[in-house]
Chimera marker file (.cmm) of the C-alpha trace (Angstrom):
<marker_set name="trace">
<marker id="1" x="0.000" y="0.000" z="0.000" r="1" g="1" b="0" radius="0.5"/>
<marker id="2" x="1.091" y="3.115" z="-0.681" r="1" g="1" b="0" radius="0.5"/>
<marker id="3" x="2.153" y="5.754" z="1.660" r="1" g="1" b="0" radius="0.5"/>
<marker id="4" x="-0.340" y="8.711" z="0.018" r="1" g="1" b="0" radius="0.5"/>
<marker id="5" x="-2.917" y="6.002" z="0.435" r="1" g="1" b="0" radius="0.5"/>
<marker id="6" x="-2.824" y="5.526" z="4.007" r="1" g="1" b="0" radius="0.5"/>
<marker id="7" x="-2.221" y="9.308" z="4.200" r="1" g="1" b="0" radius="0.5"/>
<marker id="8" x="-5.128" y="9.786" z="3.082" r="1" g="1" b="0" radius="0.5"/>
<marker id="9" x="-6.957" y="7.109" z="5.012" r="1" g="1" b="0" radius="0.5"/>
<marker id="10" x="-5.800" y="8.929" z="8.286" r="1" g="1" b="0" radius="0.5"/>
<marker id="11" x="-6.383" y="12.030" z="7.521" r="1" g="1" b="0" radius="0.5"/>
<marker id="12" x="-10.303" y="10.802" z="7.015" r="1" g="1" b="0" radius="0.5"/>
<marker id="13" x="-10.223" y="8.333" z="10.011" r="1" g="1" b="0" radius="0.5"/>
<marker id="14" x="-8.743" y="11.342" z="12.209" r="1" g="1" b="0" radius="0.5"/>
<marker id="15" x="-11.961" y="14.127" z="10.360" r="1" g="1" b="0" radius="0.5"/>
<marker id="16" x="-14.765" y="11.510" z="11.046" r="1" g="1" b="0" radius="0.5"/>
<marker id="17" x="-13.608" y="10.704" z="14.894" r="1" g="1" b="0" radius="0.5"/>
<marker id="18" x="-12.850" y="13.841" z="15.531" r="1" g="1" b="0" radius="0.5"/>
<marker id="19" x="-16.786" y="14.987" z="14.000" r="1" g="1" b="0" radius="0.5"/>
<marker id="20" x="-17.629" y="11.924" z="16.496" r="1" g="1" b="0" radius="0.5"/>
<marker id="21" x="-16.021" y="13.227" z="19.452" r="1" g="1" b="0" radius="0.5"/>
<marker id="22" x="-17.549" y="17.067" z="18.679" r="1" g="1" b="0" radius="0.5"/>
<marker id="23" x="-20.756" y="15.797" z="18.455" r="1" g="1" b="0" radius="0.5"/>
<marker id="24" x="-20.747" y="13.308" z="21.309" r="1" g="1" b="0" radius="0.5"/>
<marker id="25" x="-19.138" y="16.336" z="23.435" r="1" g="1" b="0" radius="0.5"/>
<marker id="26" x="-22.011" y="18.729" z="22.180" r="1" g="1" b="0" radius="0.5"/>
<marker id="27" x="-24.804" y="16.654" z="23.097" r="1" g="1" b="0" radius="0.5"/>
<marker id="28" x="-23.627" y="15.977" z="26.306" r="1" g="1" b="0" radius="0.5"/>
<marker id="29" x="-22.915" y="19.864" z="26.823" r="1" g="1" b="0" radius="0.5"/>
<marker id="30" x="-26.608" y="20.757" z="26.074" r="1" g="1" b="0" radius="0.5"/>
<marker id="31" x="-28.651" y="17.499" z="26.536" r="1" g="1" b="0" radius="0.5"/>
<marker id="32" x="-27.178" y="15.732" z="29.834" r="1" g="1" b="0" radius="0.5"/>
<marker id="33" x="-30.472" y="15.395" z="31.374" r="1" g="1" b="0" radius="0.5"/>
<marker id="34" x="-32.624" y="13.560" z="28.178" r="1" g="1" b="0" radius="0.5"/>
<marker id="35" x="-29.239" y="11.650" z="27.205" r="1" g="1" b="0" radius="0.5"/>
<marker id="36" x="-29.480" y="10.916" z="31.657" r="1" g="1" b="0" radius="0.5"/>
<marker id="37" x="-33.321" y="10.018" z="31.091" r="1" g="1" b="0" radius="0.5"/>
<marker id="38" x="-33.079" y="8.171" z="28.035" r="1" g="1" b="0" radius="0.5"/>
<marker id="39" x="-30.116" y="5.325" z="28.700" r="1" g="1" b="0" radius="0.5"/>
<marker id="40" x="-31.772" y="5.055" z="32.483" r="1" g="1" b="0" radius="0.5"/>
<marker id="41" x="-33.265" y="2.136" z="31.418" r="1" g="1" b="0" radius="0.5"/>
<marker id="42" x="-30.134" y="0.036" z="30.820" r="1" g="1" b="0" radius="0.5"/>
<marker id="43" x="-28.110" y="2.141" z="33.765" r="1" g="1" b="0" radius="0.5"/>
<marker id="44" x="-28.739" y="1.545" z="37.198" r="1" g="1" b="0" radius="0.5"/>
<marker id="45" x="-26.716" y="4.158" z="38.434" r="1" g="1" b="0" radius="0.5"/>
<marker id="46" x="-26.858" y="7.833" z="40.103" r="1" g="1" b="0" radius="0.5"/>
<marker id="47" x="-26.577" y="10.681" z="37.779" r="1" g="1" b="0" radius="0.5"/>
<marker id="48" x="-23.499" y="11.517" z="39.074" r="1" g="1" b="0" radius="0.5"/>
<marker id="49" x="-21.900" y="8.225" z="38.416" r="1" g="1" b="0" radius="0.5"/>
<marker id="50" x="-23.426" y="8.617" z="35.060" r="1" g="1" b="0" radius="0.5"/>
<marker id="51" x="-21.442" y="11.930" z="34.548" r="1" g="1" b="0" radius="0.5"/>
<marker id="52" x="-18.209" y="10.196" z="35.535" r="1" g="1" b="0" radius="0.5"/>
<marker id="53" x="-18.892" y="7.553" z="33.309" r="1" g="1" b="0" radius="0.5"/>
<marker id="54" x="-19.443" y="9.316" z="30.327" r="1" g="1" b="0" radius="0.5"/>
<marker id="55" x="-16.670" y="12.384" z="31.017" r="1" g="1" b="0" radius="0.5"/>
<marker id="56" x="-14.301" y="9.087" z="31.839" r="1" g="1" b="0" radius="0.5"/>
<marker id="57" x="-15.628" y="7.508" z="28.101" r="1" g="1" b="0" radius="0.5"/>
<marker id="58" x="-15.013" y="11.173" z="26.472" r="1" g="1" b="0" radius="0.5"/>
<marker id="59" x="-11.465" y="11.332" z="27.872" r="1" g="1" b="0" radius="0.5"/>
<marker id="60" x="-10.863" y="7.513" z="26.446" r="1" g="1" b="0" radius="0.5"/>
<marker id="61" x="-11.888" y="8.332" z="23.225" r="1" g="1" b="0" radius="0.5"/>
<marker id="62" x="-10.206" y="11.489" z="22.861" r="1" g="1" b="0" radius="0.5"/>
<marker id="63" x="-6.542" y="9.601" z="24.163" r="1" g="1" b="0" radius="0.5"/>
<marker id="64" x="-8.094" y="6.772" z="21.512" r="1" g="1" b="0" radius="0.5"/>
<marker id="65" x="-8.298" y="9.120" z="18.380" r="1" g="1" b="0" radius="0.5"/>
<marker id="66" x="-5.246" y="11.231" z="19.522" r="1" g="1" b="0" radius="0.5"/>
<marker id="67" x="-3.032" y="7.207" z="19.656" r="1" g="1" b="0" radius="0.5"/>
<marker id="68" x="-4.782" y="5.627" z="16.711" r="1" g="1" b="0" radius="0.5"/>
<marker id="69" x="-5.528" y="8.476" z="14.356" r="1" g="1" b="0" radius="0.5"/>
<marker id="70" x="-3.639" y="11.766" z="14.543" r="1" g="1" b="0" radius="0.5"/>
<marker id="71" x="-0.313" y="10.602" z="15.220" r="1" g="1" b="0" radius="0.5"/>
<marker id="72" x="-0.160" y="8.195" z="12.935" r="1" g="1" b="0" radius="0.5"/>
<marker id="73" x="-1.435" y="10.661" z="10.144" r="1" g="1" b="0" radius="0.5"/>
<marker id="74" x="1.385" y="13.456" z="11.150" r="1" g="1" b="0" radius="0.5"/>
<marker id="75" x="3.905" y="10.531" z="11.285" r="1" g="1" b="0" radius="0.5"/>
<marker id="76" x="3.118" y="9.463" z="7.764" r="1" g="1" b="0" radius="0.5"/>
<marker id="77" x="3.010" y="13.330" z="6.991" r="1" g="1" b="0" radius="0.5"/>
<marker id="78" x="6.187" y="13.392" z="7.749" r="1" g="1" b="0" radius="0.5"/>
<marker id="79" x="7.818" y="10.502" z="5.945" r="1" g="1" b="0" radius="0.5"/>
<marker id="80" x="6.173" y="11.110" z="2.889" r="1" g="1" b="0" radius="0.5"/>
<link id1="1" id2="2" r="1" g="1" b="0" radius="0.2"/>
<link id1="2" id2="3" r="1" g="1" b="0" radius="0.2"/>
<link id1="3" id2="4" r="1" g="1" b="0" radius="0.2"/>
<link id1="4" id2="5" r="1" g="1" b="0" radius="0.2"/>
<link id1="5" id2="6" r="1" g="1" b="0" radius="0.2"/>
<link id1="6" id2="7" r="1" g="1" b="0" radius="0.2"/>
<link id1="7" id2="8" r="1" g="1" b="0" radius="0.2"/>
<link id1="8" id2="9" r="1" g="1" b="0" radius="0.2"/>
<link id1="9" id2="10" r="1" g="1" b="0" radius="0.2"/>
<link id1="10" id2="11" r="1" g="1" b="0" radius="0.2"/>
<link id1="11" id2="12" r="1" g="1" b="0" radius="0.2"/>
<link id1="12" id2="13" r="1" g="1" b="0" radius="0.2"/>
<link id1="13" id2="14" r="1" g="1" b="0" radius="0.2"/>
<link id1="14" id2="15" r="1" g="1" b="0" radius="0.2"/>
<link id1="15" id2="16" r="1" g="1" b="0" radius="0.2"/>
<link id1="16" id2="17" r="1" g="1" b="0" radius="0.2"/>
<link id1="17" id2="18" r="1" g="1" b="0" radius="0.2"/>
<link id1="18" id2="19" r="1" g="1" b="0" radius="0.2"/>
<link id1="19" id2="20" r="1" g="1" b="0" radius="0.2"/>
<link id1="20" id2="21" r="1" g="1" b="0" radius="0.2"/>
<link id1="21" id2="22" r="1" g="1" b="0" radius="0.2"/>
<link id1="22" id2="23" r="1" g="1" b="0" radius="0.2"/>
<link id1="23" id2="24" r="1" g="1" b="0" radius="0.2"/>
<link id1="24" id2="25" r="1" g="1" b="0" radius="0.2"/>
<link id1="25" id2="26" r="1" g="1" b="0" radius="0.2"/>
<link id1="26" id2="27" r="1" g="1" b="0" radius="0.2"/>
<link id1="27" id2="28" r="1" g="1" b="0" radius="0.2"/>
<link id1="28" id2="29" r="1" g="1" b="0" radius="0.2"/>
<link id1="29" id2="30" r="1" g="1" b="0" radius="0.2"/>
<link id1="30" id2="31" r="1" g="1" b="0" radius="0.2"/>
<link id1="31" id2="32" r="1" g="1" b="0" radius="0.2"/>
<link id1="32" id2="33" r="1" g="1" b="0" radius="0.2"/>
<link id1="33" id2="34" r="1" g="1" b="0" radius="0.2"/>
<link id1="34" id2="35" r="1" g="1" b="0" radius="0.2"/>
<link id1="35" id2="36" r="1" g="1" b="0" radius="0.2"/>
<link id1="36" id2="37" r="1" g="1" b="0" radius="0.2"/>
<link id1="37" id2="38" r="1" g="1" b="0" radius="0.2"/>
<link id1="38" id2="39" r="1" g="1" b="0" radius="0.2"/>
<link id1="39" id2="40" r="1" g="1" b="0" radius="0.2"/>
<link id1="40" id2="41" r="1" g="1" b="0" radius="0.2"/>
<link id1="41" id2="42" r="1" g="1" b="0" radius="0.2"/>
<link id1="42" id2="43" r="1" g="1" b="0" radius="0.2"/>
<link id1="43" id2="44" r="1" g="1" b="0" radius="0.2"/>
<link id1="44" id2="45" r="1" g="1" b="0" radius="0.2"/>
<link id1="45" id2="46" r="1" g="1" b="0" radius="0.2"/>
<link id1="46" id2="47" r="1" g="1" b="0" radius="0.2"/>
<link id1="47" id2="48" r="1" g="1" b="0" radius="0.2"/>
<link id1="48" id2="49" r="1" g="1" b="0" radius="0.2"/>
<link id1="49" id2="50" r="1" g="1" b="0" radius="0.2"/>
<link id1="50" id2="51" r="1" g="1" b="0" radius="0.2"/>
<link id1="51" id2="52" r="1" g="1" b="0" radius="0.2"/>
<link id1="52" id2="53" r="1" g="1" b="0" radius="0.2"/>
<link id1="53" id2="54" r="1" g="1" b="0" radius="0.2"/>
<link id1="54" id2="55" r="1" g="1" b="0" radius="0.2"/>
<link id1="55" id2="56" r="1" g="1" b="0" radius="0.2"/>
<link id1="56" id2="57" r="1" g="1" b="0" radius="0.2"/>
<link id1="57" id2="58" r="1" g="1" b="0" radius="0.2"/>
<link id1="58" id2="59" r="1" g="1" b="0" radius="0.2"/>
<link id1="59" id2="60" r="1" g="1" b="0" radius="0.2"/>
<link id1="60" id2="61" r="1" g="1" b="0" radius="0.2"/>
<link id1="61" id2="62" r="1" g="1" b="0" radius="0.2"/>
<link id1="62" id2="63" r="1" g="1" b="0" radius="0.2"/>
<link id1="63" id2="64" r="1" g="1" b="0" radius="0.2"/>
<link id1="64" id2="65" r="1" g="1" b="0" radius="0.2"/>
<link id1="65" id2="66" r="1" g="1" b="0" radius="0.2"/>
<link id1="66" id2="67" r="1" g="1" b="0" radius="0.2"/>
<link id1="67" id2="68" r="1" g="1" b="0" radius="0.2"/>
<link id1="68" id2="69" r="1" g="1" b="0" radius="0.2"/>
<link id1="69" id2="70" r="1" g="1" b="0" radius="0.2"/>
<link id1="70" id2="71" r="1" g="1" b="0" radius="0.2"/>
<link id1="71" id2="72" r="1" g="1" b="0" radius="0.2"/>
<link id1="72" id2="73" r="1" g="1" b="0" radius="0.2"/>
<link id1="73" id2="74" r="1" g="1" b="0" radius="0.2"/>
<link id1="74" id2="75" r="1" g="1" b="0" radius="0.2"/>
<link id1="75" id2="76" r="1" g="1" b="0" radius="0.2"/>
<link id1="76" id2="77" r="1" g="1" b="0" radius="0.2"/>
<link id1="77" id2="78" r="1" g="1" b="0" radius="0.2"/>
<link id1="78" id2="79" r="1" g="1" b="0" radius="0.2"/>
<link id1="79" id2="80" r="1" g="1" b="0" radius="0.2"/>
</marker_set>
């Protein structure tokens, strides 16, 4: 494969995760009480465990894209 392939394949990996992780943050921002109200039915837990849980999933998937999409993209920005 060739390196302006997976270039490119980054670069769209890192643009779609990133859109993911905007619009996961977004909702959460504005709508923490229906997204609270609507998963309550297969979460047992306080809403405050709730808010750890999904600022704790947020910060995983953030390190996640960071590991597995950006730096591989700059790295092959570099070499090629």
């Amino acid at each position: 494969m060739e390196i302006q392939t997976l270039t490119e394949f980054f670069k769209w990996c890192t643009i779609l995760n990133i859109g993911l992780l905007a619009f996961w943050s977004v909702w959460f921002l504005f709508a923490p009480d229906l997204t609270f109200r609507v998963q309550r039915a297969w979460f047992s837990g306080s809403r405050e465990t709730w808010d750890l849980v999904m600022y704790g999933f947020l910060g995983v998937f953030k390190l996640f894209v960071i590991i597995f999409n950006i730096v591989p993209w700059v790295a092959l920005l570099i070499i090629g």
